[in-house]
C-alpha positions in Angstrom: 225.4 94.3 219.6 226.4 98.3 219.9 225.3 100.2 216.6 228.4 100.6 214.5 229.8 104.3 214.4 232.2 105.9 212.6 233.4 108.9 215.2 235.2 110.9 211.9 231.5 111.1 210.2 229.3 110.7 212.9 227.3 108.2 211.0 225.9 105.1 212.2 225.4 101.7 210.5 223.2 98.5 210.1 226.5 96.2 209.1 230.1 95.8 209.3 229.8 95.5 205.2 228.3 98.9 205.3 231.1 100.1 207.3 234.1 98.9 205.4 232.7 100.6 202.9 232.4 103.5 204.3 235.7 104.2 205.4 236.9 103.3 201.8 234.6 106.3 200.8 236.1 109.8 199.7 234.0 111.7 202.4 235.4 109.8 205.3 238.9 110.1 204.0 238.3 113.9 203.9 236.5 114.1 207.8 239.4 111.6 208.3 242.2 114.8 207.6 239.7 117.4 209.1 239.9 115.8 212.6 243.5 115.2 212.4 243.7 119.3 211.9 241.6 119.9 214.6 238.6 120.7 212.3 235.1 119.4 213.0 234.0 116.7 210.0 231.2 117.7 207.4 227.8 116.2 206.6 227.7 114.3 203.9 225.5 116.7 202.1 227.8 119.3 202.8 230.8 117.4 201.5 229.3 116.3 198.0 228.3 120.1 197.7 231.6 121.4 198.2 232.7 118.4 195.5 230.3 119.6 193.1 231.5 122.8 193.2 235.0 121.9 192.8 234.0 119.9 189.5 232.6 123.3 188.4 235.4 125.3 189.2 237.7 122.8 187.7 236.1 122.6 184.0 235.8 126.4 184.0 239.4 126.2 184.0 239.5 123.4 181.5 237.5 125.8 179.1 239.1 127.1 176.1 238.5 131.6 176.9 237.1 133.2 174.0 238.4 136.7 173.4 235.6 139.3 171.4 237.6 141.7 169.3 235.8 144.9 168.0 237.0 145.2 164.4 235.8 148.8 164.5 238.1 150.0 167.4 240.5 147.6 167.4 240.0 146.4 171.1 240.2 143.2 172.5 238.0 141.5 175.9 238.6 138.4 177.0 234.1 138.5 178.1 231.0 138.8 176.4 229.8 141.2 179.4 233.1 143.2 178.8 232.9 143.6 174.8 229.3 144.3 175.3 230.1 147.1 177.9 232.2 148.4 174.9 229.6 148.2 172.5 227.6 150.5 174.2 230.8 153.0 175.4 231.0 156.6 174.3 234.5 155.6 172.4 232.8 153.1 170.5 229.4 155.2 169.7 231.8 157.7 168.6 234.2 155.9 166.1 230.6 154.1 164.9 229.5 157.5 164.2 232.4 158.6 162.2 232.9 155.9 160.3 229.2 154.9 159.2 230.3 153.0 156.4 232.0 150.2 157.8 230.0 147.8 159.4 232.2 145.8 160.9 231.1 143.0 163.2 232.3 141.6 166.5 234.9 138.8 165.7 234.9 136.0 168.4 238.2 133.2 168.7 239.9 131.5 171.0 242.0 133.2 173.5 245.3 131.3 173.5 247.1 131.7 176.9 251.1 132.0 176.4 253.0 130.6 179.4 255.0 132.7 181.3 258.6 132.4 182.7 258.7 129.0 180.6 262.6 127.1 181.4 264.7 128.0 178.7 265.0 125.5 176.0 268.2 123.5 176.0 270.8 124.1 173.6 272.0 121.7 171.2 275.5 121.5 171.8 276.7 120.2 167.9 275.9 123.9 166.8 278.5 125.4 169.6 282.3 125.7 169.0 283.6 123.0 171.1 287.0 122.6 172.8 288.6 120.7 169.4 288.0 123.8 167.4 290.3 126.0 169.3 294.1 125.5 168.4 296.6 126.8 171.4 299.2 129.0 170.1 302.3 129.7 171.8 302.5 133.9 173.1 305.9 133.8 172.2 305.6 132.7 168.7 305.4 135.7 166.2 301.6 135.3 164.5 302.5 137.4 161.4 304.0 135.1 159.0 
């Protein structure tokens, strides 16, 4: 019997069982697509690598950004490499200098991200002046009375 090959992956197998379950896998779905664009398939190596980093990328996103406020100055950075940057700034040095007194340390919270362009919220139509509250008055009626 001819080895069993799967021409999207270029791999080759001992069993039909081994097969079937490799074209239920993700990385012969995604080599699947590739050579339907015209794109040469990935190793197998290559493929989990580029999952891995996807995983990364994706709870980096997930994470909640912390934003370092120098109580001193007043400033606000949304990194530790940025505040610290600060810390060591001639702006900083100098309000530090002048106000030797107050000690103030580095606050650290959560930065809370405010969506932008949200839809406007729908209006409750009970508070509106509806079509009952108007009464139609005739223009050739006199109104002072």
């Amino acid at each position: 019997m001819p080895g069993l090959t799967c021409n999207a992956c270029n791999r080759e197998f001992l069993d039909e069982a081994e097969r079937k379950l490799h074209y239920k896998s993700d990385w012969h779905r995604y080599n699947l697509k590739r050579k339907v664009a015209g794109v040469p398939g990935v190793t197998e190596a290559l493929f989990l690598a580029r999952q891995a980093a996807l995983a990364e990328e994706k709870d980096k996103q997930n994470e909640t950004p912390m934003l370092y406020s120098c109580g001193l100055c007043d400033k606000g950075y949304r990194s530790s490499k940025a505040y610290s940057q600060h810390l060591k700034s001639r702006a900083h040095i100098a309000q530090a200098s002048q106000h030797p007194e107050e000690e103030k340390a580095a606050i650290i919270k959560p930065f809370i991200r405010r969506a932008v362009n949200k839809p406007p919220q729908p209006r409750d139509t009970n508070d509106e002046e509806s079509d009952d509250d108007w009464v139609e008055v005739d223009p050739d009626e006199d109104l002072a009375s």
